[in-house]
N, C-alpha and C positions, 0 to 999 in steps of 0.2 A: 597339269600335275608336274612339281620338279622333281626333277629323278637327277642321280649321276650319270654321265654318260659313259654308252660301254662301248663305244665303237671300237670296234677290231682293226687291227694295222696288223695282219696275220705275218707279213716280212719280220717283223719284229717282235711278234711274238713267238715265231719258231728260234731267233735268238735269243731269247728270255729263255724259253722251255733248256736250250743248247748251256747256257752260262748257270742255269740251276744244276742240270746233271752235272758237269763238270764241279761246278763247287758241292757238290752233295745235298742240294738242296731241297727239303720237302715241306711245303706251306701245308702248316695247321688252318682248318678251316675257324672263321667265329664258333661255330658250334662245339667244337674242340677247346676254343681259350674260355666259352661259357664254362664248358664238362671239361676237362683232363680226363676223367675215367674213361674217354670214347678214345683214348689215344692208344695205338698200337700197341701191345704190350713189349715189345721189341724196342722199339723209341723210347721206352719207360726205364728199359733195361740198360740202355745207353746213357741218358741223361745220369746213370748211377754215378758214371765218371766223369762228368763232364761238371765245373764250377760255374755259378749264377752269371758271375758275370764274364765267366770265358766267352769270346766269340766263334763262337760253334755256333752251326747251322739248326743244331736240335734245340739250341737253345731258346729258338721261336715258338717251341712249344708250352715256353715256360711263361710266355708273354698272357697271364693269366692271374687273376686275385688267389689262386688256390697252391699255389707252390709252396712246399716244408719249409719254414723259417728256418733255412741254413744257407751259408755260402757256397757250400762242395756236395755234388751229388744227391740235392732232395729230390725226395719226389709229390706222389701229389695228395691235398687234403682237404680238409674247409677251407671257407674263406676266411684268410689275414686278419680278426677286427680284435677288437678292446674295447670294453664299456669302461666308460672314467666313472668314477665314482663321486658323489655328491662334495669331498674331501677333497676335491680339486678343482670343482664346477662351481660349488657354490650353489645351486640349482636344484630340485628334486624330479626334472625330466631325467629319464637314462638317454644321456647321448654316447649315440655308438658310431665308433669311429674306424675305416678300414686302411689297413696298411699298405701303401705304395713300397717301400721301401725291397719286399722281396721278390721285387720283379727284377730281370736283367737291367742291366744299367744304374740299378736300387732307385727308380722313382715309375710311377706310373705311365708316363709319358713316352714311354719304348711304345707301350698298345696303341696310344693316338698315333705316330710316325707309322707303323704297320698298318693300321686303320685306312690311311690316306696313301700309303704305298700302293699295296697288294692291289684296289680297283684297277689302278695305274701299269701295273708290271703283267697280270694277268690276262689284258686285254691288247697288251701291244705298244699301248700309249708310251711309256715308259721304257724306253729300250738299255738294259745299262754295258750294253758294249760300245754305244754311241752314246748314249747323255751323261753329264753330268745331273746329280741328286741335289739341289739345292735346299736347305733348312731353316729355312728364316725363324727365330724361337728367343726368348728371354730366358734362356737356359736350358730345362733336361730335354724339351720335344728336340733340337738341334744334335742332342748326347742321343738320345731314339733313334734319330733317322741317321746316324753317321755310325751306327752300330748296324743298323738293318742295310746299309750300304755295302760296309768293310763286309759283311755276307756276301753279297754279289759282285765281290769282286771290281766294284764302279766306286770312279771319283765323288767324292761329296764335298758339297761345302755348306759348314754349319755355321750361322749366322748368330750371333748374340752382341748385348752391349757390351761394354769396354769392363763397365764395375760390377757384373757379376761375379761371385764367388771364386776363388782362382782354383778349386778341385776341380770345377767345371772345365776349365781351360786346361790345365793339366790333362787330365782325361783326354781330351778331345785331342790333341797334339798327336795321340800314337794311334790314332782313330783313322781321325778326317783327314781327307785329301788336305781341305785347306780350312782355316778358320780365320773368319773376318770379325774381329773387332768393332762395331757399330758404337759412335759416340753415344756417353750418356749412362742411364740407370736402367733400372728394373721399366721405368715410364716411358723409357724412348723407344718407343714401339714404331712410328713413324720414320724414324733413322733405318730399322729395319727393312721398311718394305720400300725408301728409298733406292738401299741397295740392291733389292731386287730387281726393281727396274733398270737398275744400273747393270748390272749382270744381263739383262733383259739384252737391252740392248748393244751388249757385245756380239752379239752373231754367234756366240757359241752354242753346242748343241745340249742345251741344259730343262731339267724340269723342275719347277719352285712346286715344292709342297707344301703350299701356306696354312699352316694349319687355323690360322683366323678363319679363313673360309672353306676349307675342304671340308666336305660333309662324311668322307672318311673317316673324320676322325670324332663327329659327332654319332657317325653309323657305331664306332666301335665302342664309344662306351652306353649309348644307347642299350648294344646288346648285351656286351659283356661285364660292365661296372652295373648297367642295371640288373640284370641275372643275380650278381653277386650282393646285392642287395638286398632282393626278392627273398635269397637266399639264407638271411641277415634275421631277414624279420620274421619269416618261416619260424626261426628257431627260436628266436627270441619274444616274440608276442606270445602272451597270454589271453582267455577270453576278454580280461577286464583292456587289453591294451588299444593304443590311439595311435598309428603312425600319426607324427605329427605336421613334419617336412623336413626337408633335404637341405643344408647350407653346403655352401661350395663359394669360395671366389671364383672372380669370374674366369680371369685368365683367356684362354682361346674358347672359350664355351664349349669347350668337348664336355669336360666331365658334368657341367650344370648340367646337356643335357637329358642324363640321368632323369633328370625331373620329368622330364616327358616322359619318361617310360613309367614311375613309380604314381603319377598321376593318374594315368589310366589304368595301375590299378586299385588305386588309392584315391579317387576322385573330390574328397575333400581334405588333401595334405598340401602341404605350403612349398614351393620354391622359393629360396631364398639367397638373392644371388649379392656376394660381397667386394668389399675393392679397400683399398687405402683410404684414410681419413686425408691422408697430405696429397690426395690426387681423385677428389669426390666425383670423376666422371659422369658415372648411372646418379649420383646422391644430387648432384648440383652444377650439373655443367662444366663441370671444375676443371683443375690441371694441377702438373706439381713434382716432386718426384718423392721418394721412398723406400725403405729398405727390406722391404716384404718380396724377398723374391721370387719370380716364377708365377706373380699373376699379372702379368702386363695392360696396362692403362691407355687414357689420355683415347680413346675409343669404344665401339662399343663392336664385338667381334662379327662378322659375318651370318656365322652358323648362333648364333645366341638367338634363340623364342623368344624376344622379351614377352609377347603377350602371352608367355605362361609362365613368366615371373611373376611372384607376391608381393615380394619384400626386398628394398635392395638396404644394406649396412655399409657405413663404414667403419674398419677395425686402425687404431691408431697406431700407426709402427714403435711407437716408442714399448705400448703394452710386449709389444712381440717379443723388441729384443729384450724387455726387461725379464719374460718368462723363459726366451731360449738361455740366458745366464740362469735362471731359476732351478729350471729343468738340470742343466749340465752341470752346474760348478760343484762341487763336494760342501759348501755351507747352504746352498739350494737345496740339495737332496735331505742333507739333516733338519733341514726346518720344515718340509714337505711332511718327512717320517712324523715331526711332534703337530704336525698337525693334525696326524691322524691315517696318510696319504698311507693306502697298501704297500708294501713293499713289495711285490710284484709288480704293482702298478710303478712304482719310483724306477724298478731296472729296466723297464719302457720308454720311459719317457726319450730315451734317444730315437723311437723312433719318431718322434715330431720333429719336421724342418717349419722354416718361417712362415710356408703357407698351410701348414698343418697348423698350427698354432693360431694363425687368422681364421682358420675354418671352426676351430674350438671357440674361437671367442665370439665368430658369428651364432654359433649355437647356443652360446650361452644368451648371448643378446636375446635372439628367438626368443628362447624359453624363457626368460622373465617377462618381455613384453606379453607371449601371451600367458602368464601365470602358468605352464604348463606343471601337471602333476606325476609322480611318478609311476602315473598310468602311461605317459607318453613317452614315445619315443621318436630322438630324430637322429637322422645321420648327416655325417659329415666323412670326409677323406683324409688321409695324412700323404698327401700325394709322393713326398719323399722322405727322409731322414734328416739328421743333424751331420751325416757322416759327409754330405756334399756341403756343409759349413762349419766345420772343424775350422777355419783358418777365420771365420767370425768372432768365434768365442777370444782368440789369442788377440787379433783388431779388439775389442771389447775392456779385454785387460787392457790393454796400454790407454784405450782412448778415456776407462773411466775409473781404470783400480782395479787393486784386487775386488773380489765379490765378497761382502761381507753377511753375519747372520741378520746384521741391522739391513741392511741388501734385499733379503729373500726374506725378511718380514716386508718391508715396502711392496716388494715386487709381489708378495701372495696378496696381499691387502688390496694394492692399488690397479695390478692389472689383471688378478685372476678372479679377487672374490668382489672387486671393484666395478667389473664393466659392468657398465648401465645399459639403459636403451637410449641412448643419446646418440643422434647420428642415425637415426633410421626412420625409415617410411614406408607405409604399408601404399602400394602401389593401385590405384583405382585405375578404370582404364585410358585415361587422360592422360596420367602420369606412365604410364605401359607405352602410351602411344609419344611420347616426347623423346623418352627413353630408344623408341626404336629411330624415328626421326634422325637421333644423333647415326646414325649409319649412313646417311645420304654422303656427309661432310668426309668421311675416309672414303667409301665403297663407289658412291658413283662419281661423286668429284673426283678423287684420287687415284680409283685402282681398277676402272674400267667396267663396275656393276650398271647395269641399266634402271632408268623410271620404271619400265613394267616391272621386274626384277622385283626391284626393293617394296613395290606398293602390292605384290604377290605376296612377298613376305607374309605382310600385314592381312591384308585382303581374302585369300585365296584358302578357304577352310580344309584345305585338300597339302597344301604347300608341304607341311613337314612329313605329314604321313603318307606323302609319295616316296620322300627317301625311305621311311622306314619300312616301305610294303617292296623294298630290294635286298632286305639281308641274306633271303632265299638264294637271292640271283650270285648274289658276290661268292657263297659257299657255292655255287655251282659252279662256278667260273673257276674258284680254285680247285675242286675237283678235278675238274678236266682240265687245268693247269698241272695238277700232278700228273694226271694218267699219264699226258704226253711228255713229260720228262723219265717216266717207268720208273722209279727209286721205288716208290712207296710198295710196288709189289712185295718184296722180299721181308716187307712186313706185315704184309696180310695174310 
């Protein structure tokens, strides 16, 4: 059965315990970023002054789906979500969609870096008075881990491509120790883990959190994206209703693996795992590059189940950018309203970035293919905002005009009320098993995974639900990661 390893390096963990009390640190357990409500009322009472994305140490508590949609001082409530309404979808499934955007850092992807930390720091592994925190990411998981670093006081270096978004780079300047520049797009995923090994072998005393393969970070939204899911549907289903399945691009497979949790309890709902039409990976073997940021290609992740994938789509990046102008420009939002489009729902739409919008459009595909009725429902993620691609919209003007009303007629027609099911495959187990196949060519050619490894993968009906039968262990670990630093008394 695989499990995380929890071996103790206890010299290094009594300097963990030592560099937490000095910076004031107190780790929220999973069971805490599931519930907020189990959080000390005293931490609740702190976070009143402290901003989303100040870096404050209590600010890890906020690393959860259920914080106040505000910048300064929320506290805590439901989960984040928004149904779109058919006036946008095209569709008569309710696709509900949850919000990344008000997490610390404003994208989901602070909880994966956490996810993949805390095994690592509570156990010894991870010392940060001697390592360097390394972040290999196509963007916000690298802005995660160089947040949850500048916490502990330890060097970090976040790793992204060269053409991501320049708020991301900004950000990260007054952040990370260092930021390295990897040639390439959103697709050069393999430049990234290049440089890993490159750092590798410098000698220095450093630890790669790769989130392709740390099951950290599949453990964390396992528990806590799907909680907040569970949580979703609780409220939202009716007797007559169908969960139907879960669209997510694929990205590092943290968040698909949601699926495996909403599967068992939902045993006849769909995964359905997305990518770029201009980089068909999972679809076709494919390559490419594309402007859909933040779910990185051209492989197939580590931590990804494919054999409890359904369905994989590809979403065309042209649809994307032509709805993020849709969404944002002021002749968008007015042609939106004469369509019919809520206006509550129009003063939202910032919170959709480029993969929240791929994830909308995966659902939409879904839900036509299978003719879904407004009995069903599927979810999907907004992993970040538009606010970490403001500097796209302005690129957009110069590269195609202004945005006009003949614009955001084309753009509602062609990419919102337009997507078809073109570009997808409902995956039999041949196609499951070709799809995982492609892992061998990154994982054991290139990055050090083994033959029994990868065919455990596949094979071994025990494999995922070994990691999942540790989330007990990891909240115990941090447990007794607090005691031994003593902060947390003063609030109990």
């Amino acid at each position: 059965m695989a499990k995380i390893d929890f071996s103790i390096n206890e010299e290094a963990r009594n300097r963990s315990v030592q560099r937490a009390r000095e910076r004031n640190i107190i780790l929220p357990t999973l069971a805490q970023q599931r519930n907020p409500a189990s959080v000390p009322g005293k931490i609740k009472e702190e976070l009143a002054n402290i901003g989303l994305w100040d870096i404050h140490p209590r600010n890890l508590f906020r690393i959860t789906w259920k914080n106040e949609p505000k910048d300064f001082g929320g506290k805590f409530g439901g989960v984040n979500y928004v149904e779109l309404p058919s006036s946008l979808t095209g569709v008569k499934a309710r696709i509900i969609v949850l919000v990344g955007k008000w997490f610390p850092t404003g994208a989901h992807k602070v909880g994966a870096a956490y996810g993949c930390l805390v095994p690592r720091l509570v156990t010894g592994q991870f010392d940060p008075t001697v390592h360097k925190a390394v972040w290999p990411s196509t963007g916000n998981y690298c802005r995660g881990g160089a947040y949850d670093s500048k916490l502990l006081a330890c060097e970090s270096i976040a790793i992204l491509p060269e053409e991501m978004s320049q708020e991301r780079f900004d950000w990260l300047k007054n952040v990370a120790t260092q930021v390295i520049a990897t040639p390439g797009s959103e697709s050069n995923v393999k430049e990234i883990f290049d440089k890993c090994w490159e750092l590798r072998q410098s000698g220095e005393p450093l630890v790669i959190f790769n989130q392709f393969d740390e099951f950290g970070n599949y453990l964390w939204h396992y528990s806590v994206t799907g909680h907040a899911m569970e949580e979703i549907l609780k409220a939202e289903m009716n007797p007559n209703s169908n969960f139907a399945g879960f669209c997510a691009t694929t990205g590092s497979a943290g968040t698909i693996g949601v699926g495996d949790y909403l599967k068992q309890l939902f045993p006849t709902s769909k995964v359905v795992a997305s990518e770029a039409l201009q980089c068909p990976t999972l679809l076709n073997n494919g390559f490419g590059a594309h402007r859909i940021e933040g779910i990185g290609d051209k492989h197939v992740p580590w931590i990804h189940n494919v054999k409890n994938t359904d369905m994989v789509t590809a979403i065309d990046d042209n649809s994307v950018v032509k709805i993020v102008r849709l969404f944002n420009e002021p002749e968008g939002k007015q042609y939106l309203a004469k369509k019919g489009v809520p206006e509550q729902i129009i003063q939202n739409l910032h919170l959709f970035g480029h993969s929240g919008i791929a994830n909308m459009l995966t659902a939409i595909k879904f839900a036509k293919y299978y003719e879904l009725t407004e009995d069903d429902i599927v979810l999907a993620v907004l992993t970040d905002s538009v606010e970490l691609y403001d500097s796209r919209i302005v690129e957009y003007r110069e590269q195609f005009g202004e945005f006009t009303s003949h614009d955001a007629a084309e753009a509602y027609a062609s990419a919102l009320m337009g997507e078809s099911t073109d570009n997808l495959v409902e995956l039999t187990y041949q196609d499951q098993k070709r799809v995982h196949n492609l892992k061998y060519y990154t994982w054991v050619e290139q990055q050090g995974k083994t033959y029994n490894e990868i065919m455990d993968q596949w094979y071994d009906k025990d494999y995922w639900t070994g990691f999942q039968s540790q989330l007990e262990e990891i909240d115990e670990y941090i447990s007794e990661f607090n005691d031994r630093v003593g902060l947390l008394k003063k609030y109990n």
